[in-house]
N, C-alpha and C positions, 0 to 999 in steps of 0.2 A: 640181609640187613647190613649195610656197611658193603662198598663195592674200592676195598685198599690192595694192601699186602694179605691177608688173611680173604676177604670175601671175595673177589675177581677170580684169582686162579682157582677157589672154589668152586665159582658161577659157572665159568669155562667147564668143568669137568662137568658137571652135571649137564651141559645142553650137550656135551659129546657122549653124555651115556644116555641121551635120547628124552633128557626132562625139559617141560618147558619152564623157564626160569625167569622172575624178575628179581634184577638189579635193582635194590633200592639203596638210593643215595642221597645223602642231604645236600651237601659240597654242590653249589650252581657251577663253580669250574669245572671238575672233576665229572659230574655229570654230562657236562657239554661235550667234554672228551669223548666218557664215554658214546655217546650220541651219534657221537663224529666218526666212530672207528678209531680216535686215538687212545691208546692203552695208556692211564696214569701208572700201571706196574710195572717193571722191567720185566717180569716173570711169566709174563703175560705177553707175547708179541701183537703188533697192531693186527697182524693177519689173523692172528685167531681169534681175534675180539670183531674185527671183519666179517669173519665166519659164521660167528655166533648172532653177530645181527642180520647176515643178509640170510641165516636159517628159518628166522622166525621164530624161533623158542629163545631169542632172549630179549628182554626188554629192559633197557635204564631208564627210571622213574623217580622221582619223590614224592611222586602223589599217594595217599594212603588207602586210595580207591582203589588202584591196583592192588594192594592187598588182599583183597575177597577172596574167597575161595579156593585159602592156597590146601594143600594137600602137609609139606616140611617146610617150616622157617628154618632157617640158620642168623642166628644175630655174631656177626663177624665186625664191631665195632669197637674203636679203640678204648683204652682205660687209660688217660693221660694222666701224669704225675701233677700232684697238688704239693702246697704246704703239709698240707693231715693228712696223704697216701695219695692212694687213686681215688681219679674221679669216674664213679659207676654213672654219671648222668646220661652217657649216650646210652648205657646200656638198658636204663629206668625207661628213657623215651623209648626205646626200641621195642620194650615189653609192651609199654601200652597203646601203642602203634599197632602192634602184633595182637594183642587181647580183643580189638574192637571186631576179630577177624575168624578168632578162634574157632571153633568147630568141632562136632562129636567127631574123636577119631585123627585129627590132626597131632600133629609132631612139632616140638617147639625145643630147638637144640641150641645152646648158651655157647660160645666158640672164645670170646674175649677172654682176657686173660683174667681171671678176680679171684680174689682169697678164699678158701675155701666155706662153704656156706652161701657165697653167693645164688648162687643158680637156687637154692632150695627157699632161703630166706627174704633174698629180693624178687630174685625173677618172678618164682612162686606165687606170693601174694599178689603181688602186680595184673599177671596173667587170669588168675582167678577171681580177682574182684572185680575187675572188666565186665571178663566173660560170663560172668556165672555159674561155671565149671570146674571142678577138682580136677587138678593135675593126678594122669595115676588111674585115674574113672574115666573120666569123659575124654581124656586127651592126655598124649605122653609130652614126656618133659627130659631133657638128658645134657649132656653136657660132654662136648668132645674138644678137647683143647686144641688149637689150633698150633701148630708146630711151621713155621716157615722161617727159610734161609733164604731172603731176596738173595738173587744173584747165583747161586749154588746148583750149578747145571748136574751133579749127582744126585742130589735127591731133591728129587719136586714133589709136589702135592701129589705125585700120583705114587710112587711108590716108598714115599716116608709112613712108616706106622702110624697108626691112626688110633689114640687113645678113645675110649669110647664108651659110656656108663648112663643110668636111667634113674627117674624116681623109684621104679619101680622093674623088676624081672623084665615088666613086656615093653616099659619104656626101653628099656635098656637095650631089648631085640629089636624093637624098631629101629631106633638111632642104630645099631649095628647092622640091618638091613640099608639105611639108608648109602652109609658108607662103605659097604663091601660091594654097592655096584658101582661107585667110583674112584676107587682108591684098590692099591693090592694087598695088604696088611693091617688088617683092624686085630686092635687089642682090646680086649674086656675090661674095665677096672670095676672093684665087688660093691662100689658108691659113686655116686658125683662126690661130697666130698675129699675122697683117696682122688679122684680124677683131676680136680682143682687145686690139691698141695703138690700132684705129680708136676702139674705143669710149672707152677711158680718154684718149685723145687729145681727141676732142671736149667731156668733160667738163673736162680739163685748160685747154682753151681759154679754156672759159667763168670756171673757178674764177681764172686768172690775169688774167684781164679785169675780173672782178669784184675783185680785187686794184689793180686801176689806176684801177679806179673810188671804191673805198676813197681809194685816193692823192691825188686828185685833190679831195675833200672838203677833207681837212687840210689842203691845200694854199690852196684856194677861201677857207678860213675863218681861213688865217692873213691871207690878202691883204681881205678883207673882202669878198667875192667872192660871187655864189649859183651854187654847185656844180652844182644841179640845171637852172637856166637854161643854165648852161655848157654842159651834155649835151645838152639839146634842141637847143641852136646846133650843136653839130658831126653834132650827128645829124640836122640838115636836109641835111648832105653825102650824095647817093647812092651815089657812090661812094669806096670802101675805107672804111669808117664803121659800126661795129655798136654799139650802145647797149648797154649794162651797166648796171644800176641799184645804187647802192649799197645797204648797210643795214647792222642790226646786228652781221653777219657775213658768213660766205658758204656758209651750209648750207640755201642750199632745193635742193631733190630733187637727192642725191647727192653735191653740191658738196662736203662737208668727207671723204667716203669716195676715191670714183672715183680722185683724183689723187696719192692716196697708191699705188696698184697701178702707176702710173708711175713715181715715184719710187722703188719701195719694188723694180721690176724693174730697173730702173738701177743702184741699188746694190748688188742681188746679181751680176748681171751681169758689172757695168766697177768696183764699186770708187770710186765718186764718185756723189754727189746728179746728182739735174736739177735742175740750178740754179735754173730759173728758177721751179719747183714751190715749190722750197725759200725760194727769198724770199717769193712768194704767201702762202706760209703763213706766214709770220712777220708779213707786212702781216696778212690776215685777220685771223688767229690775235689780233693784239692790237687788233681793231677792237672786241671790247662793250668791253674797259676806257677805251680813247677816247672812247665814246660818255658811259661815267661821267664822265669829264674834263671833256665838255662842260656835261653836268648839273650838274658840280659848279662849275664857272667860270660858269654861267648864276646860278646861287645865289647866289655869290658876289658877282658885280657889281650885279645884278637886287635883291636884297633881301638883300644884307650878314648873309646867312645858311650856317653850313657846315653841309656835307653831313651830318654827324652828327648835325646837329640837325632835317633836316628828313624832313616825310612824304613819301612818292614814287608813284605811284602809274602800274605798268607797266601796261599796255595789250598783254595777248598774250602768250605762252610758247613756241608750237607754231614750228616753223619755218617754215612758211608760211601766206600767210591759208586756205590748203584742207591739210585732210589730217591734223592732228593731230597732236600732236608730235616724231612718227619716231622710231627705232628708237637714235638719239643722243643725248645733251646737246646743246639747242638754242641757238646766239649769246643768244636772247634770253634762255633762261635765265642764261646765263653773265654779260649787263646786269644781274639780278636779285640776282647770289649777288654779284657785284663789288659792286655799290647798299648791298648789308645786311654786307659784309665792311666796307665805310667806315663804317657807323654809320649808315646811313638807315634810318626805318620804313618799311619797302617792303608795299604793297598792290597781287595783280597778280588779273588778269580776263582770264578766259580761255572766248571762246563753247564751245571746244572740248571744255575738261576739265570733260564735266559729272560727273565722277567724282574725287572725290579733294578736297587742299587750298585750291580755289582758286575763288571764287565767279563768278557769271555777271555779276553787276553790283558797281560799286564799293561798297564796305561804309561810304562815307563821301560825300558831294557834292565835286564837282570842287574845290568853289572851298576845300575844307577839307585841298587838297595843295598844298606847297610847288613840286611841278613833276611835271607828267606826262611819260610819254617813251613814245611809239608804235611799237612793236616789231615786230608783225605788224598788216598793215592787213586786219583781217575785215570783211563786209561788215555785220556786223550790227550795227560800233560806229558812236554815235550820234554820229559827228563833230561834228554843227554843236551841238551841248549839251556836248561839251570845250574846244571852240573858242570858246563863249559865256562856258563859267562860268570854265574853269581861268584859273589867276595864271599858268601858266608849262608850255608845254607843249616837248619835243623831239622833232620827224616824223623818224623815220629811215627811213622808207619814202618821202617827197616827196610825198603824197597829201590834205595837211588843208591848206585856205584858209590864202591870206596873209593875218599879223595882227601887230601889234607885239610880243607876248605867243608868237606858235607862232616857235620855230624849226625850218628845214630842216637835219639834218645836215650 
């Protein structure tokens, strides 16, 4: 259920450990793709999604009919950020999509990211008032978090550990059956809810780290300091030492969703934030209008020019340099709408959107912007011809040559 970043390179493994498998998708693009042989994943090549159609054990659908007589669901559907937390609504549809379906003896495993409780208290009720069946009796129920790093050719879905937990003892062996024939390391956890704070825990980690790395810029660049150099120095320490990269925000893969299902189970809970959630996002959170601060303080000293008077020219939309620009409003956009809320003529290039308002190459020569600012580092920008021609570039990713002209965030 869900054929993205989380359900694809799932689907893929399972028709190569010999299941037959429907893709079910809502997305009419994303479906066509798949249809087509073309892969919406980076992580997923066109060839193996090729494969998997011209096998016959896989099938892309939205119809619900295809549903019958599955043997393991997997609901691998996103939890997009709201005003009030996440929104569970795909994953509500996805239950009772999946209840109409259910079966003595079937497997119904929760993958999306949600605060702990979910799988037991929504999924749960949903699935059994359908069906007419107790999760646990009639049919197992479990919940394995989904762990994916688009783009990170070391560890793929096939050999990242695979968290893995049941309503019950034998729910919990099945889902652990179902994973140990495709995947190399499955982990037990002693509930679904330790299984569901594991995950949002982990992502929480990273998002408040990526928070202190944020801090640590403003901080580098009040003192006159390079931020970036700073990182590598303490990251030659082996020990207790994890490197966090900064940028224009903190939304690559999950970052600005996951740690809100912490926060957002805390406050129903006990009546009080997670604090420390709650500061991160308030760092993050006002990290692209800094980024304009800088652009516009760079203007300022650099060529005695304001911001409302100059051209700007974004480099990248998407949240990360793989994958397109996810299911949210991306930091970089939000550099983009701040840039053109102060008055600048904003010009942005994006390899990714080759559909829509935003062209593949700049519609003007570098050297005809008042200052570029490098948002997502793709690989197919021509660094060293921004780095030659532009007056005034900002690297917020730390990847383009020292120059007197590039600044590092």
């Amino acid at each position: 259920m869900g054929q993205g970043h989380a359900g694809l390179p799932l689907a893929m493994a399972a028709v190569e450990a010999g299941h037959h498998v429907i893709g079910f998708e809502r997305d009419k693009q994303r479906l066509e793709q798949l249809r087509g042989g073309v892969s919406p994943v980076e992580d997923v090549p066109d060839k193996t999604l090729e494969a998997a159609l011209k096998s016959g054990r896989y099938q892309a659908t939205r119809e619900e009919e295809s549903l019958a007589d599955f043997d393991i669901a997997v609901i691998a559907v996103p939890t997009p950020p709201t005003e009030r937390g996440a929104d569970l609504g795909a994953v509500r549809e996805a239950a009772e999509s999946l209840a109409r379906h259910v079966r003595k003896g079937t497997t119904v495993i929760l993958e999306s990211t949600a605060h702990p409780g979910t799988t037991r208290k929504i999924v749960r009720p949903i699935l059994e008032a359908l069906s007419w069946m107790r999760a646990g009796i009639s049919f197992h129920l479990g919940y394995s978090p989904a762990r994916v790093e688009p783009g990170d050719e070391r560890w793929t879905f096939a050999n990242t550990p695979k968290i893995v937990s049941g309503l019950t003892e034998k729910c919990r062996d099945q889902v652990a059956a179902f994973y140990t024939g495709i995947t190399q390391n499955v982990v037990p956890a002693n509930s679904i809810e330790e299984a569901e704070l594991a995950k949002v825990f982990e992502d929480t980690f990273r998002y408040v780290n990526t928070a202190l790395a944020h801090e640590l810029c403003r901080v580098a660049h009040t003192l006159d300091l390079d931020a970036w150099h700073t990182l590598d120095l303490a990251g030659s320490n082996p020990v207790g030492f994890t490197k966090f990269r900064p940028g224009p925000g903190a939304d690559d893969h999950g970052l600005p969703v996951d740690p809100m299902h912490l926060s957002q189970q805390d406050k129903a809970g006990h009546r009080k934030a997670f604090r420390l959630v709650e500061l991160a996002r308030d760092i993050n959170g006002a990290q692209p209008a800094y980024v304009v601060d800088r652009i516009q303080d760079a203007l300022g000293t650099r060529h005695d020019k304001p911001l409302k008077e100059a051209r700007v020219l974004a480099l990248g939309l998407a949240t990360r340099r793989i994958g397109g620009a996810g299911s949210h409003r991306s930091s970089a956009a939000e550099v983009v709408a701040e840039l053109e809320r102060r008055g600048a003529l904003v010009d942005v290039v994006d390899p990714q959107l080759t559909e829509g308002e935003h062209p593949l190459r700049p519609p003007l020569p570098y050297r005809a912007y008042d200052a570029a600012v490098l948002l997502t580092a793709y690989d197919g920008f021509d660094l060293a011809a921004v780095t030659a021609e532009s007056e005034y570039v900002l690297d917020t990713r730390g990847v383009m040559p020292q120059a007197p002209h590039i600044e590092r965030l």
